[in-house]
C-alpha positions as CSV (number, residue, x, y, z in Angstrom):
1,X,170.6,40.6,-16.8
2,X,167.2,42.1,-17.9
3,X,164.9,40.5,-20.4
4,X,164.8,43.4,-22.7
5,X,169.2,43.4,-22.5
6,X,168.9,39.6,-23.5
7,X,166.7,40.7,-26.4
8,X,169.0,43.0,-27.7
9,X,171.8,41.1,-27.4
10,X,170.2,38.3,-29.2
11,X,169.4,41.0,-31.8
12,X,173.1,41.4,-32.4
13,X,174.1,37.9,-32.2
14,X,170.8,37.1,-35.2
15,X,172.5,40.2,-37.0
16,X,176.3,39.3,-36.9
17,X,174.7,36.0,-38.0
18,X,173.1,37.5,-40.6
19,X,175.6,39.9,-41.6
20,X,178.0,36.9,-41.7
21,X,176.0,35.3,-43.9
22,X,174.9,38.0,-46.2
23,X,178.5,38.9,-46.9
24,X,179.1,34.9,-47.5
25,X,176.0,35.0,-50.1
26,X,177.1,38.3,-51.1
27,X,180.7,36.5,-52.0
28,X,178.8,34.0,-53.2
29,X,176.1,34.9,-54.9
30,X,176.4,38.6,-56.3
31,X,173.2,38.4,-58.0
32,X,170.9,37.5,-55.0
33,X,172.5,40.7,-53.0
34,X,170.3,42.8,-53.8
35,X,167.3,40.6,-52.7
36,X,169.2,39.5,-49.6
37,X,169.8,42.9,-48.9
38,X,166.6,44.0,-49.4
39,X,165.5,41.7,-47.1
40,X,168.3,42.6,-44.6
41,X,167.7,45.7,-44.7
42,X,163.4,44.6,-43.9
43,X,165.1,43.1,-41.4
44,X,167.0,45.3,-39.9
45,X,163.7,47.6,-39.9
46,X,161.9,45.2,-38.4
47,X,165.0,44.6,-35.8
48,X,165.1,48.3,-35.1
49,X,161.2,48.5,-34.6
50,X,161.5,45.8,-32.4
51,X,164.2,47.6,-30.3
52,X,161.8,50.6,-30.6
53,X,158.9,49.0,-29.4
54,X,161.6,47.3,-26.6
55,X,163.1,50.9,-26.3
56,X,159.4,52.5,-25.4
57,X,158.4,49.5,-23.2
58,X,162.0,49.8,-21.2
59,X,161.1,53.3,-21.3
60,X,157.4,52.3,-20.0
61,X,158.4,49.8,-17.4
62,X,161.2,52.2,-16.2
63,X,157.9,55.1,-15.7
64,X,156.4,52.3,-14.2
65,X,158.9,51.4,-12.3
66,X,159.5,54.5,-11.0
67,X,156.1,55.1,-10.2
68,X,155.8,52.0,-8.4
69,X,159.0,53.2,-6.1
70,X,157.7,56.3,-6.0
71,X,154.2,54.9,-4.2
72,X,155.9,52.6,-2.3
73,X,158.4,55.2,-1.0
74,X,155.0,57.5,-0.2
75,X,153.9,54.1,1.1
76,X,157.0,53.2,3.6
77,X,156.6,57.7,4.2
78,X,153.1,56.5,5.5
79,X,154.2,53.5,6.9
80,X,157.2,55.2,8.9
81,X,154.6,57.9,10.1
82,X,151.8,55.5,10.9
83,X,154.5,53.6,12.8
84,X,155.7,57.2,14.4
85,X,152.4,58.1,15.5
86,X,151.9,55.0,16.9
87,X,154.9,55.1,19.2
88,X,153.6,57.9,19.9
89,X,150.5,57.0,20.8
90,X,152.5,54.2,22.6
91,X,154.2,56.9,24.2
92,X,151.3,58.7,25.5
93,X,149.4,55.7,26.5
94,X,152.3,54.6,28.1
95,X,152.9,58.2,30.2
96,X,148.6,57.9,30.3
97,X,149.1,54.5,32.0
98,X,151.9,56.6,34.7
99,X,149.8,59.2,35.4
100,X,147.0,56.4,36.0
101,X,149.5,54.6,38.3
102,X,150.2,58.0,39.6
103,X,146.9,58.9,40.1
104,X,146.0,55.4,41.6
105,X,148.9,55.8,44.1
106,X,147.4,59.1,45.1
107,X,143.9,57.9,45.5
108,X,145.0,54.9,47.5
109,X,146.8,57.9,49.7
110,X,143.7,59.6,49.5
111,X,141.9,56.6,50.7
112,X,143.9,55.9,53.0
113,X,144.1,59.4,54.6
114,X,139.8,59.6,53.6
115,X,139.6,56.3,55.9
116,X,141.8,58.1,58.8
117,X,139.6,60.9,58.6
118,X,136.5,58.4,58.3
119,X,137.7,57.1,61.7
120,X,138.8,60.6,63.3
121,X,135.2,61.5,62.3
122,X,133.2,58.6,63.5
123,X,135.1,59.0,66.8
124,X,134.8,62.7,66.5
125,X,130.5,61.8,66.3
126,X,131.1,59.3,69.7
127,X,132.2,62.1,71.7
128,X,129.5,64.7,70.2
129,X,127.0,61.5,71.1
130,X,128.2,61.5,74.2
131,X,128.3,65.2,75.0
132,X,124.4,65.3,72.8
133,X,123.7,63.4,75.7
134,X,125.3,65.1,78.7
135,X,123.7,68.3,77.1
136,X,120.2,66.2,77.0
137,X,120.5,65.3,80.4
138,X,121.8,68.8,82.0
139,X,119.1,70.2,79.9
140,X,116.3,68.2,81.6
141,X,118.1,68.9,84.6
142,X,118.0,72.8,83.9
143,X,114.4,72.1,82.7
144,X,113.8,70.3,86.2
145,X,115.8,73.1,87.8
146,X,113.7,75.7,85.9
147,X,110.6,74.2,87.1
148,X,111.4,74.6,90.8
149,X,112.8,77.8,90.0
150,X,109.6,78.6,88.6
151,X,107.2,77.2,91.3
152,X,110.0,79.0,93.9
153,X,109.7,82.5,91.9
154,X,105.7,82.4,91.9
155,X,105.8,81.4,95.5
156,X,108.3,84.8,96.3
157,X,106.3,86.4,93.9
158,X,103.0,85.0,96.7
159,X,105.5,85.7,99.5
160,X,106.5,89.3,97.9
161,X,102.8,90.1,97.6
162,X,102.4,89.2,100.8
163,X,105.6,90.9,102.4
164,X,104.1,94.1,100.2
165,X,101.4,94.1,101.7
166,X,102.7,93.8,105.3
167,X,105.1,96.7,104.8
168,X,101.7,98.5,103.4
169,X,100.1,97.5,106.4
170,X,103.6,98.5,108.8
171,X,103.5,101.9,107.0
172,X,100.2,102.7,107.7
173,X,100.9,101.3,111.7
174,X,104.2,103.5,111.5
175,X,102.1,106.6,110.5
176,X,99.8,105.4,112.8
177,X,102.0,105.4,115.8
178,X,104.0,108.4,114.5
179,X,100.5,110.1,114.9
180,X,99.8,108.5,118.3
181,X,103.5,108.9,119.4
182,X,102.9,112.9,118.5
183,X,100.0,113.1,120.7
184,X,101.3,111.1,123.9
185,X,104.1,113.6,123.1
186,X,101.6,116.4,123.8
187,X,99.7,114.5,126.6
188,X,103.4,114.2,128.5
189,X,103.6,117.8,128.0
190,X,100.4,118.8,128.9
191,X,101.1,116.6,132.3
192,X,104.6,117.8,133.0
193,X,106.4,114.2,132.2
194,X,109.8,114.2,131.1
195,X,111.0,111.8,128.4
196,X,113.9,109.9,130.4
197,X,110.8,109.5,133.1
198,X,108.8,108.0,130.6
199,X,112.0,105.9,129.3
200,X,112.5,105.0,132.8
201,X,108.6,103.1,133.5
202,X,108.7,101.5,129.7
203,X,108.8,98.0,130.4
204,X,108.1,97.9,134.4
205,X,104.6,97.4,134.5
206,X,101.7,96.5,131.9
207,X,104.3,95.9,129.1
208,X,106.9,94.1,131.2
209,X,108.0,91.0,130.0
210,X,106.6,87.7,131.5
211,X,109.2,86.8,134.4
212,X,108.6,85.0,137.3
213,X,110.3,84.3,140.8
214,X,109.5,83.8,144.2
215,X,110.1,85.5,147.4
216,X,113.4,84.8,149.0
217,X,113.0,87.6,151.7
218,X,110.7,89.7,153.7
219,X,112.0,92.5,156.3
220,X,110.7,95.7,157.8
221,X,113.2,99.3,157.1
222,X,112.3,102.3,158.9
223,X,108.4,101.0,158.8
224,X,108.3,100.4,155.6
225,X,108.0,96.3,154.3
226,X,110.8,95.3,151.7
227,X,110.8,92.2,150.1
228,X,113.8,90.5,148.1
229,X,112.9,87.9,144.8
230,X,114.9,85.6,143.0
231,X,115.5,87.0,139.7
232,X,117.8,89.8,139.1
233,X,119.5,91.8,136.2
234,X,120.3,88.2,134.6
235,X,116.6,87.9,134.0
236,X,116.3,91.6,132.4
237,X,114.6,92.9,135.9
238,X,114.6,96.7,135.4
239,X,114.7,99.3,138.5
240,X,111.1,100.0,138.9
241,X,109.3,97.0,137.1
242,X,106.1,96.3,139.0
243,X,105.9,92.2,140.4
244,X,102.5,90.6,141.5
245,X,103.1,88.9,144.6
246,X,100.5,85.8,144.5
247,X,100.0,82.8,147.4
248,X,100.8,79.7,145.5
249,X,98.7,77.7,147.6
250,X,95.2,79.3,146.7
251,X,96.4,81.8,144.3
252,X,95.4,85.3,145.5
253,X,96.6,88.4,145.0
254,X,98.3,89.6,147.8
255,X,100.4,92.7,147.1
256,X,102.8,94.7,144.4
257,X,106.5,94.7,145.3
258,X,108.4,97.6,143.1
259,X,111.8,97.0,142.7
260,X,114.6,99.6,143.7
261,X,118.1,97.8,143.8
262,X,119.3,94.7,141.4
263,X,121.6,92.3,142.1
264,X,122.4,89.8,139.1
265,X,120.5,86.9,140.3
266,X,118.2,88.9,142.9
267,X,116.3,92.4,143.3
268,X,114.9,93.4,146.1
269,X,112.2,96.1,146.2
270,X,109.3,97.8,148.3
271,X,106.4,95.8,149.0
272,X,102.6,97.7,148.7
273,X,99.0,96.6,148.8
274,X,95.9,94.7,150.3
275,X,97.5,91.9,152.3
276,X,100.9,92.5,152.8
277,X,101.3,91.1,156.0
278,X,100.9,88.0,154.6
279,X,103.4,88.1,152.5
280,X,105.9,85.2,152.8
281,X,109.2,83.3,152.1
282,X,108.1,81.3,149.0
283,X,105.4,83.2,147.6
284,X,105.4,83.5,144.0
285,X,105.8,87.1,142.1
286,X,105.2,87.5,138.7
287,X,105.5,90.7,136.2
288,X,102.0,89.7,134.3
289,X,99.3,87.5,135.7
């Protein structure tokens, strides 16, 4: 029970009191009535002016009261969203901290796979080390290479200029002998030699080859002194190649023996000159003294 309730109903108890007891005096005493009930009444005015002043303060307290619920209900309102946005914020941090975690799991992973690839890489740079160096040493090599090939180019560049300038040199011998050819040409003609003559006696006298032998054989045909030698067609003796026969002992000249039939290892041919008698077994012949 409220103060102001416990007021009022004091109130009434005082004035069913008082009413008791003014209807007692009033039975009683007749004459004070009117002053008891003058002063009831004052009372009563003073009662109900009381019960105003209780009525406006109720009235008052009840604003008040109301206005104090009121604020705290805004209060708790702010209260319930304060607590709303921070489970929210909860919330967030906590789906902040997951992404964190998630994000830490993937870095670790991206370590992880940034350390493979670390190692992949530093291995990777070995083998390019090692083929830096292979490259370094084949390139000195090629440099060495170069260098020879260089010194070798200028030297068949020497030998070119060289080789030039024999083929300049075998031209001008080739046009030479073309010219000289041309005019033995004409001095055959002139004389009445045939060219298979002429191919016949190349090679049998002045510019026969240096061959040597000795004499195996001398015999008389039909007057006429034949002598046979020890070299033959295996020794490029030609039919009609000129030998010097020459005494081994004291070296003179002693006659010409020009060959007419060739065996492989032995010609035999007609002997001519100063001392052919004394041409012998084991006298030496030779193509060019």
């Amino acid at each position: 029970m409220s103060a102001l309730t416990k007021f009022f109903v004091v109130l009434l108890v005082l004035l069913s009191i008082l009413q008791t007891a003014g209807m007692v005096v009033f039975v009683n005493k007749t004459e004070a009535l009117d002053t008891n009930l003058e002063a009831a009444k004052q009372q009563v005015l003073i009662v109900q002016k009381a019960a105003e002043d209780a009525k406006t303060e109720s009235a008052n307290a009840r604003q008040t009261a109301i206005a104090t619920q009121s604020a705290a209900a805004e209060q708790l309102r702010a209260k319930d969203q304060s607590l709303t946005a921070a489970q929210r914020q909860v919330a967030d941090k906590d789906t902040t901290i997951a992404e964190v975690q998630g994000e830490k799991i993937r870095s670790a992973a991206d370590l992880s796979k940034t350390t493979e690839a670390l190692k992949a890489s530093i291995a990777s740079n070995d083998l390019l080390q090692a083929d830096v160096k292979t490259a370094r040493t084949t390139l000195n090599d090629l440099n060495s290479k170069n260098v020879e090939l260089n010194l070798s180019l200028t030297d068949y560049a020497n030998k070119l200029e060289v080789t030039d300038k024999a083929l300049r040199y075998a031209e001008e011998q080739l046009t030479q002998a073309q010219s000289q050819n041309t005019q033995l040409n004409q001095l055959l003609k002139d004389n009445g030699v045939s060219k298979p003559e002429v191919a016949s006696l190349v090679g049998t006298r002045g510019g026969a080859p240096a061959i040597n032998g000795v004499v195996r054989d001398v015999r008389d045909i039909g007057g006429i002194t034949y002598a046979t030698i020890s070299v033959g067609a295996a020794d490029d003796v030609k039919k009609g190649m000129e030998f010097k026969v020459v005494d081994r002992i004291n070296g003179n000249f002693l006659g010409i023996i020009t060959i007419e039939t060739i065996e492989p290892n032995e010609a035999t041919g007609k002997l001519d000159g100063p001392r052919v008698a004394e041409i012998r077994a084991g006298n030496e012949v030779r193509t060019q003294l």
